[in-house]
Rosetta silent file (secondary structure, phi, psi, omega in degrees, C-alpha in Angstrom):
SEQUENCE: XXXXXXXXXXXXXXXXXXXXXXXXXXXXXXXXXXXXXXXXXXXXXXXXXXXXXXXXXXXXXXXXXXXXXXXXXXX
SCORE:     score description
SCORE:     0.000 S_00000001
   1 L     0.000  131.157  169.182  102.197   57.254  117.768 S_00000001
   2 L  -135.151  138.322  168.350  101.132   61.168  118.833 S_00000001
   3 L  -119.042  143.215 -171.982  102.575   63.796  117.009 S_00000001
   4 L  -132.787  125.200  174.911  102.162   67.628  118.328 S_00000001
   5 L  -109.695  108.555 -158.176  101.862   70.055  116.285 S_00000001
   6 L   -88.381  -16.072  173.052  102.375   73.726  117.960 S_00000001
   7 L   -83.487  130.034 -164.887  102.181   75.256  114.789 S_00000001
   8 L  -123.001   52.440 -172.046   98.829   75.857  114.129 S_00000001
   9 L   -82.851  168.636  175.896   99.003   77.539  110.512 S_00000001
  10 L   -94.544  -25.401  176.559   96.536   75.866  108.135 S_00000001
  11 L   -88.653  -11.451 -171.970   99.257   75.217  105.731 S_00000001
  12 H   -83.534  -79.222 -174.023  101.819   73.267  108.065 S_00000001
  13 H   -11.146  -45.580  177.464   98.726   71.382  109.491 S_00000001
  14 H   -88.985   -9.560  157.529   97.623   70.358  106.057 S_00000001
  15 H   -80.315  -49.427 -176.648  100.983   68.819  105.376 S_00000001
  16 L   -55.371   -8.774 -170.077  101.023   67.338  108.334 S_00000001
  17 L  -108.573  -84.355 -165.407   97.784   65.215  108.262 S_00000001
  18 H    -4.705  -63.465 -158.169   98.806   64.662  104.493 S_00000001
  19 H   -69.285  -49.266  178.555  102.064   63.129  105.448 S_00000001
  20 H   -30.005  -70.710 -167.732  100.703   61.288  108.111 S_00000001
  21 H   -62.896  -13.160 -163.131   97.666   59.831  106.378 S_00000001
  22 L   -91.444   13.738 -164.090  100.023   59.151  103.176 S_00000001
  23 L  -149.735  -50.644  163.613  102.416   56.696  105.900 S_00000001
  24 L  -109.338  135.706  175.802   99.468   55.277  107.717 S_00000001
  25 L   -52.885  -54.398 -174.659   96.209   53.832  105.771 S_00000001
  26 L  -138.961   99.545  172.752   93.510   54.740  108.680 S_00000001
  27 L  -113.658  122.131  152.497   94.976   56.621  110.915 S_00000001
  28 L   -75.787  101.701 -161.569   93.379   58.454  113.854 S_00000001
  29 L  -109.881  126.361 -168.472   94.005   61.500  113.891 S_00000001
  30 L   -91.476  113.509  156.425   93.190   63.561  116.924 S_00000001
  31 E  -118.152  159.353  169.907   93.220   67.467  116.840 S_00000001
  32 E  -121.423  111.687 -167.686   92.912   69.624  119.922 S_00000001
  33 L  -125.488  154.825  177.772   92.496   73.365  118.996 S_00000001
  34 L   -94.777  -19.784 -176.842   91.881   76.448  120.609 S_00000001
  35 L   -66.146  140.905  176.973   90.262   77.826  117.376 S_00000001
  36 L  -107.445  -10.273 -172.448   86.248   77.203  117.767 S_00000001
  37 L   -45.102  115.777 -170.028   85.990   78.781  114.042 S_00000001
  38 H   -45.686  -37.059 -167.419   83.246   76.534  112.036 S_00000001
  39 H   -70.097  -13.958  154.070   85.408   76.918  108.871 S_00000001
  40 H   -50.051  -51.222 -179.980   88.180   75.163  110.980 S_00000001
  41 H   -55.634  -62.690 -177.618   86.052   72.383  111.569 S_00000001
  42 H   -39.918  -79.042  174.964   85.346   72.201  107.893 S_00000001
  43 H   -45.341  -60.449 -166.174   88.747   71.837  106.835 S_00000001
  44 H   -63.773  -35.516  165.927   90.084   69.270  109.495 S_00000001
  45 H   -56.183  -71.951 -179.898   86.852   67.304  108.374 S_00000001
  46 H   -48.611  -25.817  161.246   87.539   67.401  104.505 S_00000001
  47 L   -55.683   -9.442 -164.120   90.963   66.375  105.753 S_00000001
  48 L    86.358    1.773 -161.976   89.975   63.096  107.100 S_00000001
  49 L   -53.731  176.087 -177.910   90.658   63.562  110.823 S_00000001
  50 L   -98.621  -60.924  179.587   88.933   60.820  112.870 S_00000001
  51 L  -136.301  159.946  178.115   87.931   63.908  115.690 S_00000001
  52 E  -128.082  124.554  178.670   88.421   67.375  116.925 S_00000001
  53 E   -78.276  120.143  164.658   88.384   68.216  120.441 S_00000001
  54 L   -57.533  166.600  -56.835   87.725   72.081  121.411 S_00000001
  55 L   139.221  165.076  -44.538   90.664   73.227  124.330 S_00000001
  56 L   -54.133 -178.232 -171.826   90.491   73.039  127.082 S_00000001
  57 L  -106.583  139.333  165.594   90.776   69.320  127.160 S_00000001
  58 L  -137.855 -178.774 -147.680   89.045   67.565  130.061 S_00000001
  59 H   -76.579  -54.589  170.737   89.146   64.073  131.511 S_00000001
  60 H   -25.588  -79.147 -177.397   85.010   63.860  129.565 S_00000001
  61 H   -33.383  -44.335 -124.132   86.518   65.028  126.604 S_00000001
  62 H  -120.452  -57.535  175.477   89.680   62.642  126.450 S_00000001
  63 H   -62.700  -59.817  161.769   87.094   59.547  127.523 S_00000001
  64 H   -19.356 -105.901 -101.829   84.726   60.451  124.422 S_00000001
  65 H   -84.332  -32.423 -141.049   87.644   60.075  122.378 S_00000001
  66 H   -94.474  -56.021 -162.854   89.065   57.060  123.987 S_00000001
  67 H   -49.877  -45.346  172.152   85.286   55.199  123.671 S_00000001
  68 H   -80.792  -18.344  167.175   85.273   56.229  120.022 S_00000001
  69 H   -68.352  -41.277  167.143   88.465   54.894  119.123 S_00000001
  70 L   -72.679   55.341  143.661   87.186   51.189  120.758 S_00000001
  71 L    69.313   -7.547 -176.486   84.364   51.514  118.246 S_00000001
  72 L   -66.363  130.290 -163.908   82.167   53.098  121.013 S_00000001
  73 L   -61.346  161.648  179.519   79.420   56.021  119.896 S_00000001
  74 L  -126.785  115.672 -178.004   81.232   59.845  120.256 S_00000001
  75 L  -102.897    0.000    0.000   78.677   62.701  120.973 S_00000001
């Protein structure tokens, strides 16, 4: 399942991984943000995400992610 979320408020975002994770046990949840702000980072981490990609996205970027979802190291 991918869900896109264009709103990128901190409070819709934090429902949204809520609802999510509260419907799936272990879910991987992917965000791709334009914000580079550390305290962003914080929060989608205390959230549980599995990773967050910085914008733009590139094919490197996309393969990380797919290599850590098969159990594969993520730098």
């Amino acid at each position: 399942m991918r869900i896109i979320i264009a709103d990128d408020s901190a409070f819709v975002r934090s429902i949204m991984i809520k609802a999510i994770k509260d419907k799936f046990p272990m879910p991987n949840i992917i965000v791709a943000s334009a914000d580079i702000q550390k305290a962003t980072h914080e929060e989608l981490n205390q959230m549980g995400i599995f990773k967050y990609i910085n914008k733009p996205l590139t094919a490197e970027k996309l393969s990380a992610i797919v290599d850590a979802i098969k159990g594969e190291s993520y730098a």
